[in-house]
C-alpha positions as CSV (number, residue, x, y, z in Angstrom):
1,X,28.2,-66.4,-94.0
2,X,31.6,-65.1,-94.1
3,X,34.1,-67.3,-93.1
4,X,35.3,-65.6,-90.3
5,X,32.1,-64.6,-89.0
6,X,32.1,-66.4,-86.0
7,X,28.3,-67.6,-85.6
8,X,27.9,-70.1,-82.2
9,X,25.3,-73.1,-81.6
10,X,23.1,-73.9,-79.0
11,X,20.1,-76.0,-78.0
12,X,17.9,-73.8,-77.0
13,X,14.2,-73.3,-78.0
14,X,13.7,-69.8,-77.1
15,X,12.3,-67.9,-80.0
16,X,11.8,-71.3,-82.4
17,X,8.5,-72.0,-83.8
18,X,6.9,-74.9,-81.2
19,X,5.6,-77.1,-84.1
20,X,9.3,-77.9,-84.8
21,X,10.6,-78.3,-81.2
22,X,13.0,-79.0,-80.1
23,X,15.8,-77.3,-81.6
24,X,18.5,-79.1,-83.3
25,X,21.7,-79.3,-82.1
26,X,23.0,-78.1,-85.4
27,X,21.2,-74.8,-85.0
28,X,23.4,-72.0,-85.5
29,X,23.0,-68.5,-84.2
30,X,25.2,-65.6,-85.7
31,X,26.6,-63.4,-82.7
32,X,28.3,-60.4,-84.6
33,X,29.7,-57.3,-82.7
34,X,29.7,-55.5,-86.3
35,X,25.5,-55.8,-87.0
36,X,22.7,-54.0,-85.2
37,X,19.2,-56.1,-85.5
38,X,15.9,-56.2,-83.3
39,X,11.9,-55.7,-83.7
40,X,10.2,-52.9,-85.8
41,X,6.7,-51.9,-87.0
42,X,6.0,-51.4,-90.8
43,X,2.5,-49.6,-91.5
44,X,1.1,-51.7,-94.1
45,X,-3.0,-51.0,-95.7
46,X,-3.8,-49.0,-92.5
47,X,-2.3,-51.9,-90.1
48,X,1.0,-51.9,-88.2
49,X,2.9,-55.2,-89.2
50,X,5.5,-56.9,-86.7
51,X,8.6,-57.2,-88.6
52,X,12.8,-58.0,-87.9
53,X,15.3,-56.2,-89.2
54,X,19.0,-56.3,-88.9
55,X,22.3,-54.0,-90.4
56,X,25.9,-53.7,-90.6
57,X,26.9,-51.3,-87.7
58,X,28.8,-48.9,-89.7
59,X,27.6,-48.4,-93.5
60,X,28.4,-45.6,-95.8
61,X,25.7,-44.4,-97.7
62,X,22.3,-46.3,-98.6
63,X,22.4,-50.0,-98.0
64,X,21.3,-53.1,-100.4
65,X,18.2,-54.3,-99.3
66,X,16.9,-58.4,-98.8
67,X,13.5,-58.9,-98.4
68,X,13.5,-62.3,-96.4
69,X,10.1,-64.0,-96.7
70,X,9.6,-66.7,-93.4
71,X,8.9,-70.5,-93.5
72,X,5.5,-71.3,-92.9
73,X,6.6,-71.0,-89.1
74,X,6.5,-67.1,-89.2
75,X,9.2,-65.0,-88.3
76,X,11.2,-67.4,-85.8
77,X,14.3,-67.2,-84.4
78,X,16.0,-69.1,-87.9
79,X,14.4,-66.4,-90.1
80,X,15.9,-63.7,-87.9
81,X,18.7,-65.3,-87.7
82,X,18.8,-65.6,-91.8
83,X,18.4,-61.7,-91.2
84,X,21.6,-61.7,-88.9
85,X,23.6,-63.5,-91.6
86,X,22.6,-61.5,-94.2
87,X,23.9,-58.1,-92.0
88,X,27.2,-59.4,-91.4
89,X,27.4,-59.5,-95.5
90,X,26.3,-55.7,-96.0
91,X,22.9,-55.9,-96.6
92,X,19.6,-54.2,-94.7
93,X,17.8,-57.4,-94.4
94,X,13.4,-57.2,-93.4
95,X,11.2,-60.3,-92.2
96,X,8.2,-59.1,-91.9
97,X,5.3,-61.1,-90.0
98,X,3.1,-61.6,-92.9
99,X,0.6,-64.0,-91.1
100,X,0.0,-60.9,-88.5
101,X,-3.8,-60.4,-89.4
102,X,-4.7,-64.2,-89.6
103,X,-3.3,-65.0,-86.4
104,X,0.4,-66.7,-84.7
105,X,2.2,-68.9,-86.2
106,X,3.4,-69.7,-82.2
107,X,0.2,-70.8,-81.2
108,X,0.4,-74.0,-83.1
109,X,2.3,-77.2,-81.8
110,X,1.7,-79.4,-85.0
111,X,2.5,-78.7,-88.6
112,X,-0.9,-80.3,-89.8
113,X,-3.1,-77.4,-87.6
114,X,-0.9,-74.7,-88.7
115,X,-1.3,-74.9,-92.0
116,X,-4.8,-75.6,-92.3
117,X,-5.8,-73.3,-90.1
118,X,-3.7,-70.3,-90.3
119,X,-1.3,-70.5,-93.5
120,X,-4.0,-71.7,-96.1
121,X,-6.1,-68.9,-95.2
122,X,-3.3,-65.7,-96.0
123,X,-4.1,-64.0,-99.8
124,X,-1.2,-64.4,-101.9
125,X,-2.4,-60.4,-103.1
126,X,-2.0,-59.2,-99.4
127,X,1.1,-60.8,-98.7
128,X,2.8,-58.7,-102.1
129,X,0.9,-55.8,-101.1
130,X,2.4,-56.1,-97.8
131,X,6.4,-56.6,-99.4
132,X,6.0,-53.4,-101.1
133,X,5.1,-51.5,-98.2
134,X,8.2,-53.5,-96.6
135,X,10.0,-52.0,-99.3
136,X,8.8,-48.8,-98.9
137,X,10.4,-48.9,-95.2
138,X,13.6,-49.9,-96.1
139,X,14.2,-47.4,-98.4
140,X,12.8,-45.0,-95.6
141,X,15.7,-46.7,-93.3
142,X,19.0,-46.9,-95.1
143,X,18.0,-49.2,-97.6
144,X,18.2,-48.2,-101.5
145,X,15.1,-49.5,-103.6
146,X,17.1,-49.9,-106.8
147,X,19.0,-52.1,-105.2
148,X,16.9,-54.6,-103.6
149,X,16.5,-58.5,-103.5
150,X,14.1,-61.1,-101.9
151,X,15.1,-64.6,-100.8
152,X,12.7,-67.2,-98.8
153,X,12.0,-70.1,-97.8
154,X,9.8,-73.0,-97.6
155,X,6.3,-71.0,-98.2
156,X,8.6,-68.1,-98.4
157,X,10.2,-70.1,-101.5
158,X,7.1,-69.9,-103.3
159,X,6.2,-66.2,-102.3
160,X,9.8,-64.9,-103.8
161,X,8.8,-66.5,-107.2
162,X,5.8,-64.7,-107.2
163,X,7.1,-61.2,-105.8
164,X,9.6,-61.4,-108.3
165,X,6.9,-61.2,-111.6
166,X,5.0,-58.9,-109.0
167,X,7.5,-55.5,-108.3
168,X,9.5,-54.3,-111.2
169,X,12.0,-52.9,-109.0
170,X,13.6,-55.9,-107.7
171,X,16.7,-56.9,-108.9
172,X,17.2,-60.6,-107.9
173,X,15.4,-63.4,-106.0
174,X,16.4,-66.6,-104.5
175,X,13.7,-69.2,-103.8
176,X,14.6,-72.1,-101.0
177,X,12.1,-74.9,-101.8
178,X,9.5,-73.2,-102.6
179,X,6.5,-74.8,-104.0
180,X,6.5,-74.6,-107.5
181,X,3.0,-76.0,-109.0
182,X,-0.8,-76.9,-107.1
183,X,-4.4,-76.5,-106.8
184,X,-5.3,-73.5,-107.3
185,X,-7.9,-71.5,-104.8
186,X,-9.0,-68.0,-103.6
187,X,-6.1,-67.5,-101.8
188,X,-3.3,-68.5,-104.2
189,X,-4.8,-67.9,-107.7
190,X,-1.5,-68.6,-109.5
191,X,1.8,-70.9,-108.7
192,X,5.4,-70.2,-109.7
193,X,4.8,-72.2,-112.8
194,X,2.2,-69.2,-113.9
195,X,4.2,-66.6,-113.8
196,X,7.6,-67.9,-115.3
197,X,6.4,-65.8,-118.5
198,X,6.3,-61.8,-116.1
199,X,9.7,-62.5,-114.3
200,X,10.8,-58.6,-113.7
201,X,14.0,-59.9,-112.0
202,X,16.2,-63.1,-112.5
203,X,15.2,-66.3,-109.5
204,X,17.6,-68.6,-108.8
205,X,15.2,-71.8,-107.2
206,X,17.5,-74.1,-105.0
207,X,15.8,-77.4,-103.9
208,X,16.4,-80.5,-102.7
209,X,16.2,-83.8,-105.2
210,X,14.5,-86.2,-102.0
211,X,11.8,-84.2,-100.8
212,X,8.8,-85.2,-100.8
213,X,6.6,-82.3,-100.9
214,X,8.2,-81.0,-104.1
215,X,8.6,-83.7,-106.6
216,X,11.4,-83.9,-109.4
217,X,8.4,-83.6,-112.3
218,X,7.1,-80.3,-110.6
219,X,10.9,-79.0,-110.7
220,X,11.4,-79.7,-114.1
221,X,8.3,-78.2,-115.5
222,X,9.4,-75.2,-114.2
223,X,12.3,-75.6,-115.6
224,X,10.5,-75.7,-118.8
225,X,8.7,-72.9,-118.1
226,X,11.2,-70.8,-117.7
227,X,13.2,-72.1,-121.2
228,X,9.9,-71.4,-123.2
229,X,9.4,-67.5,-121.2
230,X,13.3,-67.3,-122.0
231,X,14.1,-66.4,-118.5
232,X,17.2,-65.5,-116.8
233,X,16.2,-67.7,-113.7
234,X,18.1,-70.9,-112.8
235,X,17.2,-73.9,-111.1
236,X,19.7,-76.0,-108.6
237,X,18.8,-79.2,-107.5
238,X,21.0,-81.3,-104.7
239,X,20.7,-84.5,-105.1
240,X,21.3,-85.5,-101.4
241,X,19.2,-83.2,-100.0
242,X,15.4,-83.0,-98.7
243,X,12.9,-80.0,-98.4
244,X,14.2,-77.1,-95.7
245,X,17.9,-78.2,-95.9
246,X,19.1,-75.2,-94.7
247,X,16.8,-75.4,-91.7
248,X,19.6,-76.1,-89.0
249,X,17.3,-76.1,-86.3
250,X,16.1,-79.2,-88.2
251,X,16.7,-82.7,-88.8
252,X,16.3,-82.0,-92.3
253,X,19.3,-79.8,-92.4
254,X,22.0,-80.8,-94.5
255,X,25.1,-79.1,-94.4
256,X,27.0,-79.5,-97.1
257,X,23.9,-78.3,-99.7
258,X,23.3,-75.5,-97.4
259,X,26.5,-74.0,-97.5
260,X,26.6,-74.3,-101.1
261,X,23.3,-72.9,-101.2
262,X,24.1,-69.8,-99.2
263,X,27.1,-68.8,-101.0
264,X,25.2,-69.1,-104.5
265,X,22.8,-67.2,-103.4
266,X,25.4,-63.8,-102.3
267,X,26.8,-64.8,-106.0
268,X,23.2,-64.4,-107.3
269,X,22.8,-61.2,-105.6
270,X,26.1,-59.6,-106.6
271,X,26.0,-60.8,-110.0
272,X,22.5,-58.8,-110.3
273,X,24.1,-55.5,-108.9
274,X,22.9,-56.5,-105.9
275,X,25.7,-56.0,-103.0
């Protein structure tokens, strides 16, 4: 965020995904004057899909567009919120609801449940079928499609890695922890680490050095990945940090990596034409 967008803090729960009540106390939610956000519907393979969008107020021509790809929480009130941010910097940002056909990510109390139940059971080929009609819509809406970026988090992480070998028209990605290598199944037939070698756009991965879900060794092979596809992507790891550090709705949240994590990635973007 800017720094004198004024974004305020509160405890509430309303609009946060139950399985990681309650909110924070850290939790931060932007209130801007100058951005226009709320609820839309994207047709997407003959089905409607839920999604949140929010804009500056007062643009002059097309805006750059952000894809913003949700936790495995679903389109909560952080994720719109990353959306919110993202406005008050000049971009048209989209989080869509990609679980919509499997079922609510809001139904679930416990992290365990939703996953197996829900998460595991979303195609990786729907959800980049569904981006591009996401991108199709924002270029429908004020967005400009040549100049167009993806960030997520979490399972959104993994999913920007992926989109970015997937649409040729994207400019930049950044991936927030994002799962990087695993068992392969029906449902997710490659990892990040398969498709270092058909990056169309640049990723800049940002993860934490003490999480548990994403070891170190995982991190550096795609790291070697990535030196022997020659890629432009780049890999930042903080050393003090765990997985879903910039979750400030979260225990897990750690300022100081966050921060530097946001403002990396609006370097990312602009340095790939992207602002």
């Amino acid at each position: 965020m800017k720094s004198d967008d004024n974004p305020t803090q509160t405890l509430s729960n309303k609009g946060f995904a139950p399985a990681v009540s309650p909110a924070a106390s850290t939790t931060i939610i932007t209130d801007s004057a100058d951005i226009v956000s709320g609820e839309t519907s994207i047709p997407t393979q003959g089905e409607n899909m839920p999604a949140f969008h929010a804009r500056p107020r007062q643009a002059d021509g097309p805006l750059p567009v952000v894809l913003v790809v949700q936790e495995i929480f679903g389109v909560h009130e952080h994720i719109r919120d990353i959306c919110r941010r993202l406005a008050t910097e000049g971009y048209l940002a989209v989080a869509p609801e990609l679980y919509f056909r499997e079922g609510d990510p809001a139904e679930y109390d416990d992290i365990p449940t939703l996953f197996k139940e829900l998460v595991s059971k979303v195609p990786d080929s729907q959800v980049l079928a569904d981006l591009d009609h996401v991108a199709n819509w924002a270029s429908r809406h004020g967005g400009d499609m040549r100049n167009m970026a993806i960030t997520g988090f979490c399972w959104g992480g993994r999913i920007t890695w992926l989109y970015a070998a997937h649409n040729p028209q994207l400019k930049a990605g950044v991936a927030w922890y994002g799962k990087l290598t695993g068992d392969k199944t029906l449902q997710q037939q490659k990892h990040p680490v398969d498709v270092a070698v058909d990056l169309n756009a640049p990723v800049l991965g940002l993860y934490g050095a003490l999480d548990d879900g994403i070891p170190l060794e995982s991190v550096e092979t795609m790291r070697q990945a990535l030196r022997a596809a020659n890629a432009k992507s780049e890999i930042v790891v903080y050393p003090e940090a765990g997985h879903a550090f910039n979750a400030d709705y979260r225990p897990s949240y750690h300022e100081e990596s966050a921060k530097d994590g946001w403002q990396r990635m609006l370097a990312w973007f602009r340095q790939h034409g992207v602002s």
